[in-house]
MIKOL-693492 format. One line per 3 residues: for each residue x, y, z of C-alpha. Coordinates in steps of 0.001 Angstrom, whole numbers, plus 500000, padded with zeros to 6 digits. Layout:
<atoms>
X:Y:Z  ... $
</atoms>
This chain:
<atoms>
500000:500000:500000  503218:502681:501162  504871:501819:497687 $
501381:502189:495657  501097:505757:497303  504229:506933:496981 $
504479:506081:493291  500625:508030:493082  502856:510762:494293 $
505478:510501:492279  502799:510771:489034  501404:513811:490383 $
504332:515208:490734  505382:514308:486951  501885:515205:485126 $
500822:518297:487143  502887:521950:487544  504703:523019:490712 $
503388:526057:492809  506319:527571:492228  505343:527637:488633 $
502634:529221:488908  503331:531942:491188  502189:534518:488642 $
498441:533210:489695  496584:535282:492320  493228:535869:493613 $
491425:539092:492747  489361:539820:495786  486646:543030:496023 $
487001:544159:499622  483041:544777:500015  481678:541658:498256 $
482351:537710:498661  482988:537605:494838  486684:536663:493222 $
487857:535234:490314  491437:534568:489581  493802:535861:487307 $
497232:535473:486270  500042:537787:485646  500910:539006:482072 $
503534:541749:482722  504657:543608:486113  501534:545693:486081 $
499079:543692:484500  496580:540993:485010  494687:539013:482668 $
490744:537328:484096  487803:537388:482697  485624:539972:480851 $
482864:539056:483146  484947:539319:486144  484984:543390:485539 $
481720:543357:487631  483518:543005:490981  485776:546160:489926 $
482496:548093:488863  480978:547021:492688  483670:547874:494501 $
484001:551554:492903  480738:552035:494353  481120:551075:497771 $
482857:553694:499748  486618:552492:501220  485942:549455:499193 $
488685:548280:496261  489442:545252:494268  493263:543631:495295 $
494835:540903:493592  496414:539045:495978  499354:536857:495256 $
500161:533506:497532  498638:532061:499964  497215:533544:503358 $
500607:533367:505269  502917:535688:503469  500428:536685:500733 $
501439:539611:499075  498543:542470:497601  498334:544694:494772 $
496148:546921:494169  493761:547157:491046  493281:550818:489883 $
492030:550182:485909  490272:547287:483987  489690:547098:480399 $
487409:544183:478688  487847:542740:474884  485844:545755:473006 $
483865:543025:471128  482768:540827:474457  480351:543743:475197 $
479188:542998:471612  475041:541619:471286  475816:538110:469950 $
473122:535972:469100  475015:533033:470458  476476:532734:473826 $
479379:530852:472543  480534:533508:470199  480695:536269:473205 $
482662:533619:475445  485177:533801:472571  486442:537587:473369 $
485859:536716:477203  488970:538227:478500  490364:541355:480191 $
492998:543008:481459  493779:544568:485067  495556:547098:485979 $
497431:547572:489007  498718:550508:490841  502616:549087:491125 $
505054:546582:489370  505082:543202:490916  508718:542630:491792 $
510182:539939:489810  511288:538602:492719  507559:537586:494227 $
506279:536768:490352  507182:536824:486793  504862:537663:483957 $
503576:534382:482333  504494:533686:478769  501838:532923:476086 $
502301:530118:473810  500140:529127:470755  496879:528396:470461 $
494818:525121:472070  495528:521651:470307  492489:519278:470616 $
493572:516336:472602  496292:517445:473960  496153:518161:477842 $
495753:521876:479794  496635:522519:482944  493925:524680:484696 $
495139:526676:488088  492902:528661:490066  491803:529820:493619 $
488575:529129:495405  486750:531502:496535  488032:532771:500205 $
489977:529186:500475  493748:530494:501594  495376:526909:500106 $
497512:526968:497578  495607:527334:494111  493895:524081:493099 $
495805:522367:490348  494858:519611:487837  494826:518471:484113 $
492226:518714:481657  491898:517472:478298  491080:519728:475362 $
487972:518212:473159  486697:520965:471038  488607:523919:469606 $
486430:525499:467938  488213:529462:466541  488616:531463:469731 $
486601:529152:471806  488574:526081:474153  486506:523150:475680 $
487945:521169:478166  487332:517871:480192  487190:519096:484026 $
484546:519957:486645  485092:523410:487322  483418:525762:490354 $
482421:528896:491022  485737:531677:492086  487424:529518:489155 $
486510:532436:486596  489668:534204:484994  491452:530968:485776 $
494656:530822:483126  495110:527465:481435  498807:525743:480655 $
500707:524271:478578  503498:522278:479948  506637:522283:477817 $
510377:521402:478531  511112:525237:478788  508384:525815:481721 $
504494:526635:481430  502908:528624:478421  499767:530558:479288 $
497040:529245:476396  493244:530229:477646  491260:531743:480272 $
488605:530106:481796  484993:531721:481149  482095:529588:481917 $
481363:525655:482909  478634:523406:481110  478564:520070:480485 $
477773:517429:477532  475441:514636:478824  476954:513031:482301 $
480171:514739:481455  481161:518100:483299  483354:520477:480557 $
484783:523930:480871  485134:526437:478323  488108:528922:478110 $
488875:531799:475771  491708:531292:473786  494576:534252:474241 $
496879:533845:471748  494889:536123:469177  492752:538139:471528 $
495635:539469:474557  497935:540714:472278  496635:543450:470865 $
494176:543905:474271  497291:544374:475745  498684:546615:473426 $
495921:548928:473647  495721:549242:477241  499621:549836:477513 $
499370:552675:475097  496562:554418:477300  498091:554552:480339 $
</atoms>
């Protein structure tokens, strides 16, 4: 039984990515409401989540003394940043007849109001777009939960332009959630998660694939600042 769990181990270790990995992947928390999502870092200043995420920045303007942080780490030794801009994909706020075609340009882009030393977290790097069958790592916090961000692998089934679906149960905080590619040089950012559905019995996620749509969303918010 020791020598069955220890090699268990030793395959977890092999097919999922360390924290340390990952340490560009926070929590963005609105100090006056229970809602987060998570998001990942895409230069010092910068944070890529999820269009729909936007709503907790909108809230927290609102409430008086209230802000939205992005909080790297876990609870003991967490470091915060804070969020002072957000800008969305210009064509997510676009009426689309289908949902699925709006999930495509779910992504935005964070601001915050200092670098994150390289030192704590370096940006992530993007890598090409979503293969189908190959296999996604998704990383994301939970809600309030001050673990270290839940890890696992999920395999790509549909990749449809824009638009990633994925093989894994996924909950509610897990919005903005960046998806990876693990490669012999280290982890390539690929997709953001936006929504969960399923397809008969089976639980599926779908993700927004970034290596068209951040680019440019990027480029444009860099340029306004």
């Amino acid at each position: 039984m020791k020598s069955r769990f220890l090699t268990f181990c030793l395959l977890l270790a092999l097919t999922s990515p360390a924290v340390a990995e990952v340490s560009a992947v926070g929590r963005l928390e609105n100090t006056s409401t229970d809602q987060t999502c998570t998001g990942a870092l895409v230069s010092p200043r910068h944070v890529l989540t999820a269009a729909h995420c936007i709503g907790a920045l909108r809230d927290a303007e609102e409430a008086e003394e209230a802000q939205v942080l992005f909080r790297l780490g876990a609870e003991q030794g967490a470091r915060t940043f804070a969020v002072i801009d957000s800008a969305m994909h210009p064509f997510y706020a676009q009426p689309f007849a289908n949902n699925s075609r709006k999930l495509r340009f779910d992504i935005a882009v964070m601001t915050l109001s200092e670098d994150v030393p390289q030192e704590i977290a370096g940006p992530m790097v993007m890598g090409d777009e979503a293969r189908v069958g190959e296999k996604l790592y998704l990383v994301s916090w939970r809600g309030g939960n001050p673990a270290p961000p839940r890890q696992r692998g999920c395999t790509v089934i549909d990749g449809r332009p824009g638009l990633v679906t994925f093989a894994c149960a996924v909950g509610g905080g897990e919005s903005g959630s960046p998806l990876f590619r693990k490669t012999q040089s280290g982890l390539e950012l690929v997709a953001v998660l936006s929504s969960r559905a399923s397809r008969g019995q089976q639980p599926i996620g779908l993700a927004t694939d970034v290596a068209l749509r951040l680019p440019p969303l990027l480029r444009a918010v860099k340029a306004g600042e």
